[in-house]
C-alpha positions in Angstrom: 114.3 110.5 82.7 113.4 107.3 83.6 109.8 105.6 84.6 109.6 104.0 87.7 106.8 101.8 88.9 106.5 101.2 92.7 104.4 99.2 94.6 103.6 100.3 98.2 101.5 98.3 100.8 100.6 98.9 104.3 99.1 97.1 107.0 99.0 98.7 110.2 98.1 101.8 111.9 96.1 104.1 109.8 96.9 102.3 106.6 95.5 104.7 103.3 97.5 107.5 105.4 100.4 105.6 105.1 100.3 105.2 101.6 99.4 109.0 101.1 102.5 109.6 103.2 104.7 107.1 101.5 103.5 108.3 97.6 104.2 112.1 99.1 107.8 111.7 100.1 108.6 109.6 97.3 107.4 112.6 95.0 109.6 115.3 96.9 112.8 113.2 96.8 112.5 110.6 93.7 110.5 112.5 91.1 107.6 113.2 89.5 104.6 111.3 90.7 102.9 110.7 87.1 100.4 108.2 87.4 98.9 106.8 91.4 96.5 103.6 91.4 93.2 103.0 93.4 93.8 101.7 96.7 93.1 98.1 97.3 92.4 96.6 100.1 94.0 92.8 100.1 94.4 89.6 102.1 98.2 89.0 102.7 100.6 87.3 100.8 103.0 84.7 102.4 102.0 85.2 105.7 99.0 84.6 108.5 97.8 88.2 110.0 94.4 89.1 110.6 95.5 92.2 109.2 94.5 93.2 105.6 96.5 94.9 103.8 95.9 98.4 101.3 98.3 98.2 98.6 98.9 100.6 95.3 101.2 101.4 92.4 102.7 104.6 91.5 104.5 105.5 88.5 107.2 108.2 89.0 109.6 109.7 86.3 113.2 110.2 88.1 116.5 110.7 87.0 117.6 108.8 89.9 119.5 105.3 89.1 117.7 102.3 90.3 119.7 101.9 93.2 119.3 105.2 94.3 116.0 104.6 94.2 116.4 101.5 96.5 118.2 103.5 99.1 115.2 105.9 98.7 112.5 103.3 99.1 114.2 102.0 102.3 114.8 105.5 103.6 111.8 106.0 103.3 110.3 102.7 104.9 112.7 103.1 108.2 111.7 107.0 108.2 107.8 105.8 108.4 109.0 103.2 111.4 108.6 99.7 109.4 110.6 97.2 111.4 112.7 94.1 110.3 112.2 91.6 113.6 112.7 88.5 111.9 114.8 89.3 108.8 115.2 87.1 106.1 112.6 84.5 108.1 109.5 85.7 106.0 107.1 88.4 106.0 105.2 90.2 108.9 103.3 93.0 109.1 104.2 96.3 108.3 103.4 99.7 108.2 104.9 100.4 105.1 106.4 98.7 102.3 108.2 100.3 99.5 108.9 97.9 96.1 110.2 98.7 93.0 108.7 96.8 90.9 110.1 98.0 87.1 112.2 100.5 86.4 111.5 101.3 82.6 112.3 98.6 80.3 115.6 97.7 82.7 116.8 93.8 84.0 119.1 94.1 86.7 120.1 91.2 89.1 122.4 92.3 91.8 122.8 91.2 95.3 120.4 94.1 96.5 118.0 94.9 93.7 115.8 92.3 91.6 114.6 94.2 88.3 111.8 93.7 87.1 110.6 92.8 90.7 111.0 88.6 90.5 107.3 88.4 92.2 105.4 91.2 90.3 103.8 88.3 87.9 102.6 86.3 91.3 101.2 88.5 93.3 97.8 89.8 91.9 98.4 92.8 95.3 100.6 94.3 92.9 99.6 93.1 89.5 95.6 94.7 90.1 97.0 98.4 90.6 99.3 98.0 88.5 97.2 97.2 85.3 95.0 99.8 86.3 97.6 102.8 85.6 99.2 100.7 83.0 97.5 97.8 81.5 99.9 97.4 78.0 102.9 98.2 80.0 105.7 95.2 78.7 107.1 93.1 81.5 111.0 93.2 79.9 111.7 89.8 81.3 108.6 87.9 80.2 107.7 89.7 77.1 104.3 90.3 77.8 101.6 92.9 78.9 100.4 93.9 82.4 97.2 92.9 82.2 98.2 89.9 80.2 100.0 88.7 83.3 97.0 89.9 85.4 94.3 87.5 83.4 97.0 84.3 84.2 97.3 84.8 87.0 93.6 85.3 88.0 93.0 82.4 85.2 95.1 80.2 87.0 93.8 80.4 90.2 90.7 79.3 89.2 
């Protein structure tokens, strides 16, 4: 069994519901949901929307290979109704979004999958939920803890 941290943001319609929604389905097909985050509420990331977002970070224990879990997280997203209008042309708003942002200790670069995720030690969205489930967690690629990442980062962009 493997340990599978996923980030999952929405924000549009009734966002927290499509979180719930997203974390649900994810535990009946993917695995065991072991560990689910706070909700935060967040400005976006990359993008202009008078939208906030509500983000979180699950941790579910799968014996499902990180690709499979890929197809899964997309499924999922197109099963929930997210839209691609513009893609690769940036982000937009969305009323689901499905990352995997580790999969156990695992680094993986392949056309379609990124592991660890190659923006989890930007983005504090993902980083904040993320240190709250599990703060000593090691990022493989960068050799240090969660919440060691989280502190730089807020550090930094003071």
């Amino acid at each position: 069994m493997a340990n599978v941290y996923i980030g999952l943001g929405s924000n549009l319609g009734e966002k927290k519901k499509n979180i719930t929604n997203a974390t649900i389905i994810l535990g009946s097909i993917m695995g065991d949901i072991r560990l689910l985050s706070s909700l935060y509420e967040t400005e976006p990331w990359g993008f202009q929307s008078n939208n906030t977002f509500v983000n979180a970070v699950i941790l579910v224990e799968t014996d499902c290979t990180p690709e499979t879990c890929l197809k899964m997280a997309k499924s999922i997203e197109r099963e929930m109704g997210r839209t691609y209008h513009h893609p690769g042309e940036g982000y937009e708003d969305r009323i689901i979004d499905i990352d995997i942002l580790m999969y156990d200790d695992v680094i993986l670069n392949t056309e379609s999958l990124i592991l660890p995720h190659p923006l989890l030690h930007k983005r504090k969205f993902v980083l904040e939920p993320l240190a709250e489930i599990a703060p000593e967690l090691i990022h493989p690629a960068l050799h240090k803890p969660i919440a060691q990442l989280l502190k730089e980062l807020v550090d930094n962009a003071q």
